[in-house]
C-alpha positions, -999 to 999 in steps of 0.1 A, spaced: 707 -241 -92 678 -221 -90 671 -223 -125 678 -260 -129 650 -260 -97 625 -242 -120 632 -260 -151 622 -295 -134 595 -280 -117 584 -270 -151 587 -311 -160 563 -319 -136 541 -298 -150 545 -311 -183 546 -349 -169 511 -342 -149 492 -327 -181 505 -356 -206 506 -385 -179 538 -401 -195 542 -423 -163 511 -439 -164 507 -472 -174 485 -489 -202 478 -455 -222 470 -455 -248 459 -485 -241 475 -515 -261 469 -546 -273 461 -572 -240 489 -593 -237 483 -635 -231 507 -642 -208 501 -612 -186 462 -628 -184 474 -663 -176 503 -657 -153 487 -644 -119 468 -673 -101 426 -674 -98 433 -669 -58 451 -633 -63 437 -611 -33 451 -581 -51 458 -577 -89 470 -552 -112 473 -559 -151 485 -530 -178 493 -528 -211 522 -520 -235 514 -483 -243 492 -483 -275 505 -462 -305 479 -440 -306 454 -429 -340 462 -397 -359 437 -375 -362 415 -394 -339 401 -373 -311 409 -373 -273 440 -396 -259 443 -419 -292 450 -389 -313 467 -372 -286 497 -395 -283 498 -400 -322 507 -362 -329 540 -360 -339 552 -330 -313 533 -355 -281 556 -385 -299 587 -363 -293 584 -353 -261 578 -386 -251 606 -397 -271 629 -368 -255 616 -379 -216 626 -415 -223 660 -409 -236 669 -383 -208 656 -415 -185 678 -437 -205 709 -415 -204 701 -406 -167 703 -441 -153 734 -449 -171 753 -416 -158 739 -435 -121 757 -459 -131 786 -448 -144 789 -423 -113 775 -438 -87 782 -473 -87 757 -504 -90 728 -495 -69 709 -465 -56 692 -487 -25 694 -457 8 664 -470 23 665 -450 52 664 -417 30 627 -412 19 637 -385 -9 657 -413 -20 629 -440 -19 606 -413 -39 632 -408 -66 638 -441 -67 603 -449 -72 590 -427 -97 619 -433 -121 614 -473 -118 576 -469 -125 585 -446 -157 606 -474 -171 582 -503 -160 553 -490 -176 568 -486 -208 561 -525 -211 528 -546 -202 533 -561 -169 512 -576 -137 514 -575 -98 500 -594 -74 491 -610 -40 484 -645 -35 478 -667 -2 507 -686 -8 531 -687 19 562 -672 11 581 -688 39 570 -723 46 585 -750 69 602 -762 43 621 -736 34 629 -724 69 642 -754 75 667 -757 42 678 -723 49 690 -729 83 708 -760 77 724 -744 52 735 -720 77 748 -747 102 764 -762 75 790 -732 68 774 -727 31 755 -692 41 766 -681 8 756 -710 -12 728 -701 -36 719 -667 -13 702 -693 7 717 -666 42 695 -640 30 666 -663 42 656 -657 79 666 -683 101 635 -687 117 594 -685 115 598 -656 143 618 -631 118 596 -634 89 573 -607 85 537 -622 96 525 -607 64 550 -628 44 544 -665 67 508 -663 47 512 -644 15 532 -640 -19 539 -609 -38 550 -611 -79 559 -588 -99 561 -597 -140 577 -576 -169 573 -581 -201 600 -563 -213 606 -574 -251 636 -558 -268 647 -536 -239 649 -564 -213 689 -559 -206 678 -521 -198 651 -529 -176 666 -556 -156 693 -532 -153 672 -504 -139 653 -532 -117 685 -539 -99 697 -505 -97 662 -489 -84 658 -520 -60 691 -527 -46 695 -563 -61 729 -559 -81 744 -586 -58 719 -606 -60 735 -641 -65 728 -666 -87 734 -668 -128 715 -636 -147 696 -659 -164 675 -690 -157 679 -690 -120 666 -681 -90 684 -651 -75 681 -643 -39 687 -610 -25 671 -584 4 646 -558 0 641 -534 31 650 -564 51 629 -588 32 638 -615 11 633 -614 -25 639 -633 -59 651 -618 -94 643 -641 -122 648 -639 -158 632 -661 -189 642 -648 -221 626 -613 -216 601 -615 -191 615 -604 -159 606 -614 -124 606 -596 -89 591 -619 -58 588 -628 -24 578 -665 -25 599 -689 -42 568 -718 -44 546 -688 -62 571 -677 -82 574 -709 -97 540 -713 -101 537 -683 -120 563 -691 -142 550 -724 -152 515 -707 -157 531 -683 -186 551 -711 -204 517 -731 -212 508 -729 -246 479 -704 -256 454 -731 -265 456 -740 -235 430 -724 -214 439 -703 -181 416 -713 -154 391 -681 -150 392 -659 -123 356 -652 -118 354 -624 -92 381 -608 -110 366 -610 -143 327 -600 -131 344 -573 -113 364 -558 -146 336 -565 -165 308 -548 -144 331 -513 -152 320 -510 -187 355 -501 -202 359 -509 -236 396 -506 -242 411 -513 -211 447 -500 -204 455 -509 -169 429 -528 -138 435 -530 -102 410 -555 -81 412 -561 -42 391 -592 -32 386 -579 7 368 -617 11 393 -630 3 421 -608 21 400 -608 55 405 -646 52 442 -643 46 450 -617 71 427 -642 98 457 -671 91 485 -650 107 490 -663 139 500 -630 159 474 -612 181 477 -579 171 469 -587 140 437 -603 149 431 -578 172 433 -544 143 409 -572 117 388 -572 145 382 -536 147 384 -532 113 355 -557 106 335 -537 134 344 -501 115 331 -522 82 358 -541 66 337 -568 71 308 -556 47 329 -551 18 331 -579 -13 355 -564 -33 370 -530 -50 382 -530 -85 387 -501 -113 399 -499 -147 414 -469 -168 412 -472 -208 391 -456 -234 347 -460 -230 330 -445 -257 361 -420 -270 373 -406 -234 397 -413 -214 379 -430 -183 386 -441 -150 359 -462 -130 362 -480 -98 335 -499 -73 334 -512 -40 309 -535 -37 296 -550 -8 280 -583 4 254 -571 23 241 -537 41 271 -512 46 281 -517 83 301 -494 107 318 -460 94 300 -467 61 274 -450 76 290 -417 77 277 -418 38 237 -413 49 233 -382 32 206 -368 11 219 -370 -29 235 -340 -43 204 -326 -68 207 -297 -98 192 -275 -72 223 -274 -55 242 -258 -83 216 -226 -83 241 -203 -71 271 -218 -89 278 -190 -122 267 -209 -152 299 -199 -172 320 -221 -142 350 -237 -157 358 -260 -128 324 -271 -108 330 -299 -75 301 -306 -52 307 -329 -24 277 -345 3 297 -346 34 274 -345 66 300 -331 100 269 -350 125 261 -374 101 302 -383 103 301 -380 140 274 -398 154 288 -430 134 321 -421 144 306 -421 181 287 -450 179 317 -473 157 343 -465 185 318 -472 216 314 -507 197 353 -512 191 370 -496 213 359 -500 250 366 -463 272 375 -442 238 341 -428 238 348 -407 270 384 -395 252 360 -383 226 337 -365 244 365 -349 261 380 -334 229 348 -320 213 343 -302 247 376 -288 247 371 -279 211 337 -265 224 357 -243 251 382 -229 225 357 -219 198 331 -203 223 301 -224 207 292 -262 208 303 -279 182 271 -298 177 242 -275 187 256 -247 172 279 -254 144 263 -288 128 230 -277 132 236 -244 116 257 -258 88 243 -287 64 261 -314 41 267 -298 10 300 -287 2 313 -265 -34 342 -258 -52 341 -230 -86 359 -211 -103 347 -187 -127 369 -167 -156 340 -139 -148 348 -137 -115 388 -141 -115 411 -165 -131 415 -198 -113 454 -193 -108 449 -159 -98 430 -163 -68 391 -170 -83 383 -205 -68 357 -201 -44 346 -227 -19 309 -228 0 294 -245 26 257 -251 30 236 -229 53 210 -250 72 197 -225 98 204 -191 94 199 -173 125 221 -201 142 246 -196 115 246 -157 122 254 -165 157 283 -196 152 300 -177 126 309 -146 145 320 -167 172 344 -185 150 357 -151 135 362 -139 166 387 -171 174 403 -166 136 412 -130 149 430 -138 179 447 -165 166 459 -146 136 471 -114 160 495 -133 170 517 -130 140 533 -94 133 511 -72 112 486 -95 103 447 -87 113 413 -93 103 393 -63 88 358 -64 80 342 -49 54 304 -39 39 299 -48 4 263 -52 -9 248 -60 25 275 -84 36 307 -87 58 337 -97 42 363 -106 64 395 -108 52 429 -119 68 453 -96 59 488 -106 68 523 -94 55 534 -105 21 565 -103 -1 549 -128 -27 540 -118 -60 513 -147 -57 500 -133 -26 472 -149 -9 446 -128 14 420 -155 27 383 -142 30 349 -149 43 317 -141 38 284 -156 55 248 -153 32 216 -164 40 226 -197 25 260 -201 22 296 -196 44 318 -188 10 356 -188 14 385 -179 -16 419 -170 -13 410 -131 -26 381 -112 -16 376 -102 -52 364 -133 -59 334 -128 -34 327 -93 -40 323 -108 -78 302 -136 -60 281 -115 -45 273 -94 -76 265 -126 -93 236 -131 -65 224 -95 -64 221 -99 -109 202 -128 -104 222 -141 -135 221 -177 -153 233 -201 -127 250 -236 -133 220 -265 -130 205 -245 -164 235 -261 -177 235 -294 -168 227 -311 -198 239 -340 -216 272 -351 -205 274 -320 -177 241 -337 -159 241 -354 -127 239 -395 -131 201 -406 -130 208 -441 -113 217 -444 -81 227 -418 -50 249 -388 -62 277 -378 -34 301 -363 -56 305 -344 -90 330 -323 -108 326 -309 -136 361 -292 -158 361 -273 -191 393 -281 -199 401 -265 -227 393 -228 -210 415 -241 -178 442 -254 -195 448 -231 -226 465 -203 -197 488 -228 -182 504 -242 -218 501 -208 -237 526 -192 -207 553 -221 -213 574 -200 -232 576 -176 -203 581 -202 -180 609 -218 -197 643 -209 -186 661 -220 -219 698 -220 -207 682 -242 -174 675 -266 -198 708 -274 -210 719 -286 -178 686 -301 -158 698 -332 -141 695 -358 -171 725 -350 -190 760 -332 -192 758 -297 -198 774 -302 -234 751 -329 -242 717 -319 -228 694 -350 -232 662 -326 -229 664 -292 -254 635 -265 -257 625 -278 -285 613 -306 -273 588 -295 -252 554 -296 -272 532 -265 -286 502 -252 -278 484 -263 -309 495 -299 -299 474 -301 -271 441 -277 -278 427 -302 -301 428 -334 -282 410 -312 -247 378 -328 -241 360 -320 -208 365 -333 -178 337 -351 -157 338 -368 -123 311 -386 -99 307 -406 -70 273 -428 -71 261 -449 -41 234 -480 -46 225 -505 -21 253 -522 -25 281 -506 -41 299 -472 -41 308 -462 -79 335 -435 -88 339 -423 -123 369 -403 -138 366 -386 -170 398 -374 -180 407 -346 -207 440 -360 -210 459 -387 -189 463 -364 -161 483 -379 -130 466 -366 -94 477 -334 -90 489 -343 -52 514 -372 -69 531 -348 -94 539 -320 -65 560 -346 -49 580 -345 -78 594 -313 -65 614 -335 -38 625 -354 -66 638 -327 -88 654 -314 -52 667 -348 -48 680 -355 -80 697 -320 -83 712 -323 -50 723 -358 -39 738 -372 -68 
């Protein structure tokens, strides 16, 4: 079991470097009806494409998934899929619907998204109710009639008061366009979702059914498939798609301007959130707590916000993500916890030039509290003293005032390297700084705040905090028993202008020499694509040399690799393993296609701006270590 454990931690590995889950990449050719089917009123909306077939030879994510070894694996990860939900199937019966089991609901999840995005589809929310009068009304006659079974029309609440308020206002649809493999995917659809007994013909009718106590509708035409809550949207939608292409869909203006004002070429998959338009919707349900939370919201600064949209695809060769909020008029409320000066190249000085991974954040601790203070006098009556309370009792346990003496000694800029000179990444060499503002204060705080680490620490067996002189500075480290080979020893150091943290003291004594040798330092660097955006309030920035990051992880696969783990890993019998070592791609399959990785957050006037330049389609890091409950789940509970 163990080594079945490491093997699919292994897969996640694999699955976050090559993003095989997402959707739309490469991205593919747009698809017509996807365009036309959701409606211009859509307060949220999500379009992807069929994954694109890629372009040998051609650099970054195109050539990427064209490589014959990248084809494979992909090849190998949807067959095991394939096989996997069949042996469900066979072994489990009809459905895998536990929705009070969250490893369940996670499994369940991921493995339904990995066969969805295989095809170009579309989600959205519309303020269409989804239970009208009507409805209501033909559902519980039904029901006094004896025929509760008639058409699934039982599953339908009997009254307004059971519907979720969300639902009395609102539609949700779901659209497939699942092509050859549509028997397969409405197969996984009902066995992910729970809708096996949906009633109803498979094809050409409405079939009613219950999801997490809601109801919903499975519909199939030809091979697009259908998942909603709202019958009168749902046929909406349907009639939308079956119009011929010349005739013209109706824009969506706010949608389009928002997409368009992203400057993605090749677009592989869009998400946009009209807040307008979902503060109106959310003001038609009739229940006073609802009101009550927009209320506050709008007074925290929901109400300043237009829209958000992003869009993932290919600009200019790279992968890139971008996404915007923009906002109607002057940020309002907890917006302002964003007043910070902009993140300049002078802020990089003592960053190592040779840095593989670079991220600077401007994140202001006062800044962030006085609007906290001031948004939660204004929305909440009486919380205001609850807050005071807790900063003084955070005041009394540290033995300093939060505000006079930490905030003011501290400023806003926050940074994360890593440096091969100073220590492999994995092994222990990120390093993480916070801004100096006052030294002589920050003298002071800090050895008040070491003082609370070491009693809190002494309370374990054998751990302690030691102090040590290096080069004219204190390290303290936290030394506390280990049996780990990848042991961790957390260490501080305070300079005259930053408080530096890593998880090995080696990395600061390496840190330090780097400030004594006055050597090149990271803003010499920023050039070209490394250099800060010119437009426009910096508050974030990474910066990622792939390549030097990555080449460690994929060139110690082989070691990783428990080959007779593979044979039996969850996807297949043990004499027919759906997944062999083989599969899994080489080192020289990946190298070439590494471009560096870039990210920044821009604030104007009137929009915040995020970009994402991606080596390869890497999934967030945070998503892929949940995998390790599903590989736990998968192993164990089936």
């Amino acid at each position: 079991m163990e080594a079945q454990s490491t093997t699919m931690h292994l897969l996640q590995l694999l699955l976050m470097l090559f993003g095989v889950d997402q959707a739309g990449l490469p991205p593919g050719e747009p698809d017509l009806v996807v365009q036309r089917a959701a409606p211009v009123t859509a307060v949220y909306r999500s379009e992807w494409t069929a994954p694109g077939k890629g372009d040998p030879g051609a650099p970054g994510i195109d050539g990427f998934f064209a490589d014959v070894e990248i084809s494979n694996f992909r090849q190998a990860l949807d067959r095991a899929h394939r096989d996997f939900s069949e042996e469900l199937d066979h072994d489990f019966g009809v459905t895998l619907a536990d929705w009070d089991h969250a490893e369940a609901n996670l499994f369940r999840m991921k493995f339904l998204k990995h066969v969805l995005v295989r095809h170009a589809g579309s989600l959205w929310i519309e303020p269409t109710p989804a239970f009208d009068e009507a409805i209501i009304a033909r559902a519980q006659k039904k029901l006094e009639d004896g025929k509760a079974n008639e058409n699934g029309d039982a599953s339908f609440p009997g009254t307004l008061e059971a519907i979720p308020p969300f639902w009395r206002v609102s539609s949700m649809i779901l659209l497939i366009r699942a092509g050859d493999e549509a028997d397969r995917v409405q197969k996984v659809l009902e066995l992910c979702l729970g809708l096996e007994e949906a009633t109803g013909n498979q094809t050409h009718e409405f079939r009613h059914s219950t999801l997490m106590a809601v109801p919903v509708i499975m519909h199939r035409q030809e091979n697009d498939l259908w998942v909603a809550i709202g019958e009168s949207a749902l046929k909406q939608a349907v009639e939308r798609t079956r119009q011929a292409p010349e005739i013209k869909a109706e824009k969506a203006i706010r949608y389009e301007q928002a997409i368009s004002r992203l400057g993605i070429s090749r677009i592989g998959v869009t998400h946009f959130v009209d807040v307008e338009g979902l503060r109106e919707l959310l003001r038609k349900i009739p229940e006073p707590a609802v009101q009550a939370q927009l209320l506050l919201a709008d007074l925290a600064g929901f109400s300043s916000v237009q829209s958000y949209a992003s869009a993932t695809g290919v600009s200019q060769g790279t992968l890139t993500m971008r996404g915007q909020i923009v906002f109607n008029q002057e940020p309002q409320g907890l917006w302002h916890m964003l007043d910070t000066p902009a993140l300049t190249e002078k802020d990089f000085e003592r960053v190592p030039a040779k840095a593989e991974l670079v991220a600077a954040l401007k994140f202001s601790p006062a800044q962030w509290l006085k609007t906290f203070r001031k948004t939660m006098k204004e929305t909440v009556p009486g919380s205001q003293a609850l807050l005071e309370e807790t900063i003084q009792q955070l005041n009394t346990e540290l033995g300093v005032m939060v505000e006079e003496d930490i905030f003011s000694a501290f400023g806003d800029t926050w940074m994360f390297f890593a440096s091969s000179e100073q220590g492999a990444m994995l092994d222990g060499g990120l390093i993480g700084s916070w801004e100096v503002r006052d030294p002589r204060k920050s003298v002071a705080a800090f050895a008040e705040i070491m003082k609370v680490v070491a009693n809190s620490v002494s309370v374990e067996d054998g751990a302690k905090v030691q102090q040590t002189e290096f080069m004219d500075r204190t390290i303290y480290t936290i030394e506390t028993p280990s049996y780990s080979i990848l042991r961790t020893t957390w260490s501080l150091c305070l300079t005259d202008r930053h408080l530096v943290v890593a998880s090995h003291p080696q990395a600061i004594k390496a840190y330090l020499r780097f400030l004594q040798n006055g050597q090149t330092n990271f803003s010499t660097t920023m050039t070209g694509k490394k250099s800060l955006p010119k437009d426009g309030q910096v508050l974030g920035y990474v910066w990622m040399d792939s390549a030097t990051i990555v080449t460690p992880m994929v060139s110690l696969w082989s070691t990783w690799l428990d080959y007779s783990g593979l044979v039996n890993d969850g996807f297949g019998e043990e004499e027919s393993s759906r997944i062999q070592a083989i599969d899994f791609p080489s080192t020289a399959a990946i190298l070439p296609y590494l471009q560096p990785g870039r990210a920044t957050i821009v604030r104007s006037p009137r929009a915040i701006t995020l970009e994402v330049e991606r080596p390869l389609p890497l999934i967030a890091v945070m998503e892929n270590l949940l995998r390790s409950y599903l590989a736990e789940y998968e192993m164990n509970a089936w």
